[in-house]
N, C-alpha and C positions, 0 to 999 in steps of 0.2 A: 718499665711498668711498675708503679707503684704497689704496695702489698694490697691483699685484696682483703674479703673477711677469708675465703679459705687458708692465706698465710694465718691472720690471727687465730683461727681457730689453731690449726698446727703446733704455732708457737705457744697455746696456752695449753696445751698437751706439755710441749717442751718445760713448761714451767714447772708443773704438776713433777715431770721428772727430776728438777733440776732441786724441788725441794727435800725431795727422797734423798737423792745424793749429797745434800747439806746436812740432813742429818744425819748419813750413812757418817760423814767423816766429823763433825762434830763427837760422835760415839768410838770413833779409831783414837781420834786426840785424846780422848781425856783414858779412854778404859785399854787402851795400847800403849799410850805414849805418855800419858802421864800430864795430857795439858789441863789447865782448870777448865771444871765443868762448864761456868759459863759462857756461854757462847761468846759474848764481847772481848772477854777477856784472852780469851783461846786464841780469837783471830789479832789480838796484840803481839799477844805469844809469840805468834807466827810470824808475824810481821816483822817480827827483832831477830829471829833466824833463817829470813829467806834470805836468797842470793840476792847481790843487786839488780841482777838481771831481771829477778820475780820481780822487785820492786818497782823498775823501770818500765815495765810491761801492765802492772797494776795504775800506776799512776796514767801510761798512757791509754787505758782503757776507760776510766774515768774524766780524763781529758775528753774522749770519743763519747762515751756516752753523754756527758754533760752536751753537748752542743748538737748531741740528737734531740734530747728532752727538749733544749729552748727552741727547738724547730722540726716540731714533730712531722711538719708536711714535707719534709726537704729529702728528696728520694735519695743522695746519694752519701747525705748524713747517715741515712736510716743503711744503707751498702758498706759503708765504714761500718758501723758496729755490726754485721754479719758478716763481715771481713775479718773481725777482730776476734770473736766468739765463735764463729763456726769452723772457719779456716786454720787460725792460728791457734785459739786455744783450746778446742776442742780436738781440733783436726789433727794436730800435732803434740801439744803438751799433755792432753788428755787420753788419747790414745797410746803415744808412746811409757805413759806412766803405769796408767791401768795394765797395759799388756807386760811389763816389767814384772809388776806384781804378780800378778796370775801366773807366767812362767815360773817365776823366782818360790811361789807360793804352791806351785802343781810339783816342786822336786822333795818336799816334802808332808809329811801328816801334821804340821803346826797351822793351826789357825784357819782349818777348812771354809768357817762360815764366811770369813775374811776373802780368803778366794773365790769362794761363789757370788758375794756381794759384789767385786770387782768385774767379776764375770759380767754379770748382769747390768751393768753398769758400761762395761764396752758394747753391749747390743743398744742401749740405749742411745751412747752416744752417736753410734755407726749410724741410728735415725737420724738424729741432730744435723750431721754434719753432711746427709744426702740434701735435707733443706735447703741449707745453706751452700752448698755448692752449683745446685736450679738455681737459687737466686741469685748468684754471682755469674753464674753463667750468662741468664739473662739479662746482670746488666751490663757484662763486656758487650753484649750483642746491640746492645741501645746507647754503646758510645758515652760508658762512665768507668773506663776502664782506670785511667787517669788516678780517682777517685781509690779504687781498690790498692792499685800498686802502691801510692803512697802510703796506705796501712801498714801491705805487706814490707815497704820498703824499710819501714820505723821498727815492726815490731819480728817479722822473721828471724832476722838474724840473732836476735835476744832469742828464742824460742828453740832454736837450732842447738846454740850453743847450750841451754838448759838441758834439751834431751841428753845431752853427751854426757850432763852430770847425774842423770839417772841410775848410776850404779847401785846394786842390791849393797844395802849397808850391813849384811850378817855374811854366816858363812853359807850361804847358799851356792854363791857361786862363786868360784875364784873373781879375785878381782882383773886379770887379765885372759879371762875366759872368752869366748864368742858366744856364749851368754848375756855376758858383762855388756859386749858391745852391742846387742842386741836392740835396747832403748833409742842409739841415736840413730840406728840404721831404720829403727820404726818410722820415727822422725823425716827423717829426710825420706824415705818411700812414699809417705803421705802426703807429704806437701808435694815433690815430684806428682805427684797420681791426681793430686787437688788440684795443680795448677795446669797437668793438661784436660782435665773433664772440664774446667771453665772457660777453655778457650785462651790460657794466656799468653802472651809472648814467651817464645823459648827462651830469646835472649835476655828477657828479663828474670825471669824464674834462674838464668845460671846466673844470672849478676846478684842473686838476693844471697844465694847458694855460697856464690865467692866470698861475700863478703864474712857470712859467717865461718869460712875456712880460714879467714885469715885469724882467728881466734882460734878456731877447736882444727889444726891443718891434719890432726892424723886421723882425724874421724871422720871428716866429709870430702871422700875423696873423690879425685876429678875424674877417675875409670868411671863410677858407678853414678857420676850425674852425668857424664857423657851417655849413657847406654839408654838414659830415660829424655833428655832434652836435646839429644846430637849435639853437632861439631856446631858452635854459632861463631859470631865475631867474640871481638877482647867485651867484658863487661861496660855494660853502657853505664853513663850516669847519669844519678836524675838527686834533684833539692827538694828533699821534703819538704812540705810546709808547715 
C-alpha cells in the first residue's frame, strides 16, 4: 500500500519535529562543544570526527534517498528509506543515544536543560519510529520484504556496532560500569522489539545480529538474542545489492 495523504500528513508533523531537533543540536555544537556557529561548517566539523561507520551509514543513506527522489512513485524505494530513518537510525542510533545522555545526564545537577531537551526529544522519536514500523509492517505483509532486509542487511550491523561506542565520555560513569554498557544493550533491544512488531524473519534478524558480533563480540551476546528471536538455524546469507 502505497503512502496515503494520512502518511504525508504524519510525516510533515515528523518534519516540523525533526527541525526542532536540528536546531536543538546545532545549539549543543557550538555553545557545549565548541563547533563553529555556522551551520555548514559545524556539520564539516563533524564529518572529520565521525567514526567510519557514521560515515558509511551517511553515505548509504544518501545513496537510498537519492534513488527515492528520482522515482518518487516506486513503493519499495519509498520502504528502503523508512527502513533506513525509522528503523535503524532513529529506532536504534537515535534512541540508544538520547537514552545515554539522559541517564548519564539524570546522575547529576550539570546541564539540566540539556537533559530535558533530550528527554523531550525520545518522546518524539518513540512517535517516529511507531510510523515507521506500521509501515514496515505493512509492507512485509504485501510481499517487499526483500526490499527492507537488504537495508537492514547494509546498514544494521554499522549501527549495532556504533551503539557499543556510545560510552559516556566524562566521569559520569565509570567506563566499565552497567551503565557504560547500557547504550548497546538499548540498541540491540530495539532492533530485537522492531524486528518482531514488523513481522520479520527470526532467522534473519539473528543473521544481521551475527554479523555485528563478529566486530563488537563482547557486547552482543548470543544468551540475550537467543531470549528474544529463539533457537534458529546457523545464519543465513544473502548479496546486497
Amino acid at each position: 500500500m502505497r503512502p496515503d495523504e494520512e502518511d504525508l500528513i504524519f510525516l510533515g508533523t515528523q518534519v516540523a519535529d525533526e527541525a526542532r531537533h536540528a536546531r536543538l543540536m546545532f545549539r549543543v555544537g557550538h555553545e557545549v562543544l565548541g563547533y563553529d556557529p555556522d551551520p555548514t561548517i559545524m556539520l564539516r566539523q563533524a564529518w572529520e570526527l565521525a567514526e567510519q561507520e557514521h560515515r558509511d551509514l551517511a553515505l548509504l543513506e544518501g545513496e537510498i534517498m537519492r534513488a527515492s527522489v528520482a522515482n518518487p512513485r516506486d513503493y519499495e524505494k519509498w520502504l528502503r528509506c523508512v527502513t533506513l530513518f525509522h528503523l535503524v537510525t532513529e529506532g536504534v542510533l537515535a534512541v540508544s543515544g538520547q537514552r545515554s545522555i539522559v541517564r548519564a545526564l539524570g546522575k547529576t545537577d550539570l546541564l539540566p536543560g540539556i537533559r530535558s531537551a533530550f528527554a523531550a526529544m525520545c518522546r518524539d522519536e518513540s512517535r517516529h519510529i511507531s510510523f515507521g514500523l506500521h509501515a514496515l509492517r505493512t509492507g512485509i505483509r504485501e510481499g517487499h520484504a526483500d526490499a527492507i532486509y537488504d537495508v537492514l542487511e547494509r546498514a544494521m550491523p554499522l549501527a549495532l556496532v556504533l551503539t557499543d561506542r556510545l560510552q559516556p565520555t566524562s566521569a559520569f560513569l565509570a567506563a566499565d560500569s552497567h551503565e557504560a554498557r547500557a547504550a548497546t544493550q538499548t540498541g540491540v533491544d530495539s532492533f530485537l522489539r522492531g524486528m518482531r512488531w514488523i513481522g520479520a524473519d527470526p532467522a534473519f534478524t539473528r543473521h544481521v545480529v551475527d554479523r555485528a558480533r563478529v566486530v563488537a563480540p563482547e557486547c552482543l551476546e548470543g544468551r540475550h538474542v537467543r531470549e528474544h528471536t529463539g533457537r534458529v538455524a546457523a545464519p543465513i546469507e544473502r548479496n546486497p545489492s
